[in-house]
C-alpha positions in Angstrom: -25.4 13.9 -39.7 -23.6 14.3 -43.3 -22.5 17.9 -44.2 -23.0 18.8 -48.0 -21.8 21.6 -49.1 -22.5 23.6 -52.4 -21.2 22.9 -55.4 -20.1 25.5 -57.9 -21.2 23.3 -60.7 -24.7 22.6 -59.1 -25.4 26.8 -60.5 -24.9 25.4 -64.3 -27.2 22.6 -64.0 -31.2 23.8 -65.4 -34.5 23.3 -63.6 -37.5 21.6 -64.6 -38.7 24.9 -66.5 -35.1 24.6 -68.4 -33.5 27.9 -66.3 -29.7 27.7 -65.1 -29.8 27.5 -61.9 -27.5 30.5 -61.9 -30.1 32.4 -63.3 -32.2 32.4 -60.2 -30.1 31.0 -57.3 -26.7 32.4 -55.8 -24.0 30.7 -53.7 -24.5 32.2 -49.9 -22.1 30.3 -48.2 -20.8 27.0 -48.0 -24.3 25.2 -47.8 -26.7 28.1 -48.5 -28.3 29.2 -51.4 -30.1 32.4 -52.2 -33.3 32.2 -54.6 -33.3 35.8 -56.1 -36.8 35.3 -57.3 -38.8 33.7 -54.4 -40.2 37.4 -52.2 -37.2 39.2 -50.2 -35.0 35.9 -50.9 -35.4 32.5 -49.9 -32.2 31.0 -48.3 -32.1 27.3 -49.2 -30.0 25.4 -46.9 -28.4 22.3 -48.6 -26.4 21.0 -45.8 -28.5 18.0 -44.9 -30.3 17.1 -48.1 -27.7 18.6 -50.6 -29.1 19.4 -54.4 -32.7 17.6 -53.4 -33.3 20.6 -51.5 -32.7 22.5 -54.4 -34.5 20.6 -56.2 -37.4 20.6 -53.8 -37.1 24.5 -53.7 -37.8 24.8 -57.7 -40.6 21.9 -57.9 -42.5 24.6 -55.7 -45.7 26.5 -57.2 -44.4 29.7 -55.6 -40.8 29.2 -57.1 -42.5 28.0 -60.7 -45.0 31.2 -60.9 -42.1 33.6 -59.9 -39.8 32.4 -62.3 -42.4 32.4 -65.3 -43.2 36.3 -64.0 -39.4 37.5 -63.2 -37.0 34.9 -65.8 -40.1 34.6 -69.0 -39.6 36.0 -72.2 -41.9 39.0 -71.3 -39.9 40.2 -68.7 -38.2 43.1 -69.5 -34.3 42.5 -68.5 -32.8 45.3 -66.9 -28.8 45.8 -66.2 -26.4 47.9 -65.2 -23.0 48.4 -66.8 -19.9 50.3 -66.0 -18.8 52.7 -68.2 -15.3 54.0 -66.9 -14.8 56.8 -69.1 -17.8 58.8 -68.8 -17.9 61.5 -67.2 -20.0 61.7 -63.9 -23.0 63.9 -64.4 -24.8 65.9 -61.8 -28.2 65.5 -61.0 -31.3 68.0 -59.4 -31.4 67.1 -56.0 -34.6 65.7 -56.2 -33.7 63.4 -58.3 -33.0 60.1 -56.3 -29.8 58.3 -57.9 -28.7 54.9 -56.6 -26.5 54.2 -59.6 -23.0 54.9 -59.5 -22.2 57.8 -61.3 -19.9 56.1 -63.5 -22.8 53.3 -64.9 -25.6 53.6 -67.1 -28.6 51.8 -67.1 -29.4 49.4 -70.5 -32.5 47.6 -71.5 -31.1 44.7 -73.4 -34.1 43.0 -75.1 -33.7 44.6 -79.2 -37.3 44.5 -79.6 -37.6 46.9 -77.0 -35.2 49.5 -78.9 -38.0 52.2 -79.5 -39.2 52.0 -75.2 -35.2 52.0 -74.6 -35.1 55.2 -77.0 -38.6 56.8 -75.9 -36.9 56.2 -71.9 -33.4 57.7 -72.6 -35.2 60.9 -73.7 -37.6 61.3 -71.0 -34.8 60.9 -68.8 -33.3 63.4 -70.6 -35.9 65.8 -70.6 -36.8 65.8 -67.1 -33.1 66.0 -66.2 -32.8 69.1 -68.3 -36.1 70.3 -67.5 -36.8 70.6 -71.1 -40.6 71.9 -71.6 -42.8 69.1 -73.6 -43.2 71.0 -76.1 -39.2 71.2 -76.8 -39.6 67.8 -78.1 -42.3 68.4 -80.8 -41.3 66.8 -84.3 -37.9 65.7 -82.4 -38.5 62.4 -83.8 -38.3 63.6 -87.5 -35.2 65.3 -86.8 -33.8 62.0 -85.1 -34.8 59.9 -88.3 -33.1 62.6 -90.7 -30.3 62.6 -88.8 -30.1 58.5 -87.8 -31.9 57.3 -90.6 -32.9 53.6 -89.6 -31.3 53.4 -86.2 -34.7 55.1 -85.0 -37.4 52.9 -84.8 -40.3 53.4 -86.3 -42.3 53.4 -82.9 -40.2 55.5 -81.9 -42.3 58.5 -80.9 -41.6 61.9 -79.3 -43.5 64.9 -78.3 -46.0 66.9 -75.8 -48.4 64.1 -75.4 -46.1 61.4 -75.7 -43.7 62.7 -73.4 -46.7 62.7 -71.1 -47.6 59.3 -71.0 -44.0 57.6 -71.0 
């Protein structure tokens, strides 16, 4: 039986629905592949069929339906950078943390500014435990002071702090 192994290049290639390969699928090995998208992680073992088993993997209706749900436009990109000189901050003990303390999560899509913004200060007011109604007409003081950084659905206060 013929051994193939996994080729770095192979992760740059795109799938029928026009995603890198890298986008969804992760090097496990010399002929094992991780899907990231398909349930707790499908392992994809190349080493009798090569890239048609890859392939075969991504022409499925599972594969196709995750990937429109987790890699679509809608889907809200989450990621975690390192930011080496912040300060670690300390946290309520009921607060669970599984970031480092060093890292701060970022929602990258730019339409999404105002939910990034509305996040960061529920975060924030929880954290401090702020009352709700601390953060009445906060969002006319952030526009004064921002100007058009703040978006304009950008929204704070008592009920809206409620419902984030």
């Amino acid at each position: 039986m013929i051994k193939c192994k996994v080729k770095d290049d192979w992760l740059t290639r795109k799938d029928e629905m026009g995603y890198v390969l890298s986008s969804w699928a992760q090097k496990k090995g010399d002929s094992l592949i991780l899907c990231r998208i398909c349930g707790t992680g499908k392992i994809i073992f190349c080493e009798a069929n090569g890239f048609q088993a890859i392939e075969q993997h991504y022409k499925t209706v599972t594969h196709k339906n995750n990937a429109r749900t987790r890699l679509g436009p809608n889907q809200q990109p989450l990621s975690v950078i390192s930011v080496s000189r912040a300060e670690p901050k300390s946290l309520p003990p009921a607060v669970p943390v599984s970031l480092p303390p060093t890292s701060t999560l970022v929602l990258t899509r730019k339409e999404d500014s105002a939910v990034t913004m509305d996040l960061l200060w529920v975060m924030r007011t929880v954290i401090s435990d702020y009352s709700a109604n601390s953060c009445e007409g906060l969002e006319d003081l952030f526009r004064e002071m921002f100007g058009n950084a703040v978006p304009k659905e950008f929204s704070l206060g008592r009920k809206r702090l409620g419902t984030t």
